[in-house]
ZAMARGU-4260 file (C-alpha; in steps of 0.2 Angstrom, whole numbers, plus 5000, padded with zeros to 4 digits):
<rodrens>
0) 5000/5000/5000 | 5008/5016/4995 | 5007/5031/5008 | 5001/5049/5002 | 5017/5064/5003
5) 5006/5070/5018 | 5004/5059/5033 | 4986/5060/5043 | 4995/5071/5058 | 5001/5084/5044
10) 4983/5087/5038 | 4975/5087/5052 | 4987/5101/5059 | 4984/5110/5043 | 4963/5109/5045
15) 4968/5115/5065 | 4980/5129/5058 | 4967/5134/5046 | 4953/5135/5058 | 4962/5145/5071
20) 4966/5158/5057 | 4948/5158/5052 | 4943/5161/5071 | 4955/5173/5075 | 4951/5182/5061
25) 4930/5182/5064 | 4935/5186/5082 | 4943/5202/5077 | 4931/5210/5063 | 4917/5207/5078
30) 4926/5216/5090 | 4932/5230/5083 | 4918/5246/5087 | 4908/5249/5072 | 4894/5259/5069
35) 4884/5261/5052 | 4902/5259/5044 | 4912/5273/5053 | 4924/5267/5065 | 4922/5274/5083
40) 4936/5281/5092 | 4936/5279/5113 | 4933/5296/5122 | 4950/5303/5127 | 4941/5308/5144
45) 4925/5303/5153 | 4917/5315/5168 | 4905/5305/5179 | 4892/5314/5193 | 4902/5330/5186
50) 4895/5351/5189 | 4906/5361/5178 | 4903/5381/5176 | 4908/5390/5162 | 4912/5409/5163
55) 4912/5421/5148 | 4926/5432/5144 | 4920/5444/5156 | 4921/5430/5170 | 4905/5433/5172
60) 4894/5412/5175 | 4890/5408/5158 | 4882/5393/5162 | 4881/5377/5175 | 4881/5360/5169
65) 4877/5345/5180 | 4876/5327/5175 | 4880/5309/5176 | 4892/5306/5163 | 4902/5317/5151
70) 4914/5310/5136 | 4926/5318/5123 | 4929/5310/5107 | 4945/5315/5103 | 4943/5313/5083
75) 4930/5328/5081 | 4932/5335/5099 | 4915/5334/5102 | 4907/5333/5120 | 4894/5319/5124
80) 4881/5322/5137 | 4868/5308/5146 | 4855/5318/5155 | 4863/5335/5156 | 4854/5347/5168
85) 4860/5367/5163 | 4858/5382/5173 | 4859/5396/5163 | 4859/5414/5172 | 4849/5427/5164
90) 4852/5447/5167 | 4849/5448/5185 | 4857/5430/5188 | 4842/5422/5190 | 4844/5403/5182
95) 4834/5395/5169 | 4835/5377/5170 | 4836/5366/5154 | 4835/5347/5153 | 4838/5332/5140
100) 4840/5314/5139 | 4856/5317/5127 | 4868/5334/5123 | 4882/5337/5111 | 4892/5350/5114
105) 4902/5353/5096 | 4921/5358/5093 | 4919/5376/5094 | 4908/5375/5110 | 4898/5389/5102
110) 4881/5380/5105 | 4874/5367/5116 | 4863/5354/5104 | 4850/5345/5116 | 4838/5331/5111
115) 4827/5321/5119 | 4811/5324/5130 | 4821/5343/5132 | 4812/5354/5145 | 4817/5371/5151
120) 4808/5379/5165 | 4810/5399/5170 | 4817/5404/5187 | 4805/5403/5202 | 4806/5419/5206
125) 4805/5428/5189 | 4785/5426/5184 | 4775/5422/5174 | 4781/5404/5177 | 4784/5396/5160
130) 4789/5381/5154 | 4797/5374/5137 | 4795/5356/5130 | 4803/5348/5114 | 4812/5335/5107
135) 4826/5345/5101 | 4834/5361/5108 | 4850/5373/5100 | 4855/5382/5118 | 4867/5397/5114
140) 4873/5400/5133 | 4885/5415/5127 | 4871/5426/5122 | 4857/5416/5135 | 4847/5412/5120
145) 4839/5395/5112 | 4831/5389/5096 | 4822/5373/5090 | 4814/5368/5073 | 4804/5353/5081
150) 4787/5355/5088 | 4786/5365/5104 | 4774/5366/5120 | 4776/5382/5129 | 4766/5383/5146
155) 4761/5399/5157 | 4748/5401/5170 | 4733/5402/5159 | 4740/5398/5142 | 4746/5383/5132
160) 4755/5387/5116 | 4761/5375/5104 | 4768/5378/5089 | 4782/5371/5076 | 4800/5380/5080
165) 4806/5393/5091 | 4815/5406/5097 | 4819/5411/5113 | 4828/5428/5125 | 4831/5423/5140
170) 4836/5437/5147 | 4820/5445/5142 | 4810/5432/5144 | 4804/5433/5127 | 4796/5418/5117
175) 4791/5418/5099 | 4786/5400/5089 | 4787/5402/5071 | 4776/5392/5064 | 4759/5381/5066
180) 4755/5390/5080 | 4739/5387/5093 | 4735/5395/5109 | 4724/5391/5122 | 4719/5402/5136
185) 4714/5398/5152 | 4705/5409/5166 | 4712/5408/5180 | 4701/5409/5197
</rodrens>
């Protein structure tokens, strides 16, 4: 009986080679951190139950964020926020307070971009109490002003508003919605 060039151990280390190459190779593509095609970076820094306060370049409070946790990516330099709270100062430092489930603060830190079941209630003492729900919010903290071009609920003692879009002064307390707007008044007693 004549013997094959390759012996039965040979082959069967070649099929065991082969396999552990096919492994390791599956084992990496599914580990490595993809999201719709774009590799992710890891945050160069995480802040966890963090309150930072920003001042202007007066050094005058610019704003006060609180939160659970806070990452940088260090590709883009963006911020990534999970439930941020912000309190933002207007003229006669009374705060505003502003809410989300998610923030991004972008490169140039000009803007604060929120989304997610945003809300942003006036200071207690500052009347007429009013309060501000969205979905998405653009918070300029350097000049104490926001915007939104999602549908928005404004309440007051008396009135309901909603409308699609918004701008908004905090400092003067001044609301405008832009478009689709309805208003409902209600007497008070």
């Amino acid at each position: 009986m004549t013997h094959s060039p390759i012996s039965w151990r040979t082959g069967l280390t070649i099929a065991l080679l082969l396999g552990a190459i096919a492994s390791g190779w599956s084992v990496w593509q599914q580990s490595r951190p993809v999201d719709d095609g774009v590799l992710k970076t890891r945050p160069d820094y995480v802040l966890r139950d963090f309150e930072i306060t920003s001042l202007d370049k007066q050094g005058k409070e610019s704003f006060t964020l609180r939160g659970p946790v806070l990452q940088r990516d260090p590709a883009d330099k963006t911020m990534e926020l999970d439930t941020p709270l912000f309190l933002v100062p207007d003229r006669q430092n009374r705060y505003w307070q502003v809410s989300a489930r998610h923030g991004v603060v972008p490169a140039d830190g000009s803007q604060l971009q929120l989304r997610g079941q945003v809300l942003a209630t006036s200071p207690a003492d500052a009347p007429p109490a009013t309060r501000i729900e969205t979905e998405q919010l653009n918070l300029f903290p350097g000049e104490n002003r926001a915007t939104s071009s999602a549908a928005v609920a404004i309440t007051r003692p008396g009135l309901t508003m909603n409308g699609h879009g918004m701008q908004a002064d905090f400092d003067r307390q001044q609301i405008s919605l832009l478009s689709q707007v309805r208003t409902r008044y209600v007497p008070q007693r």
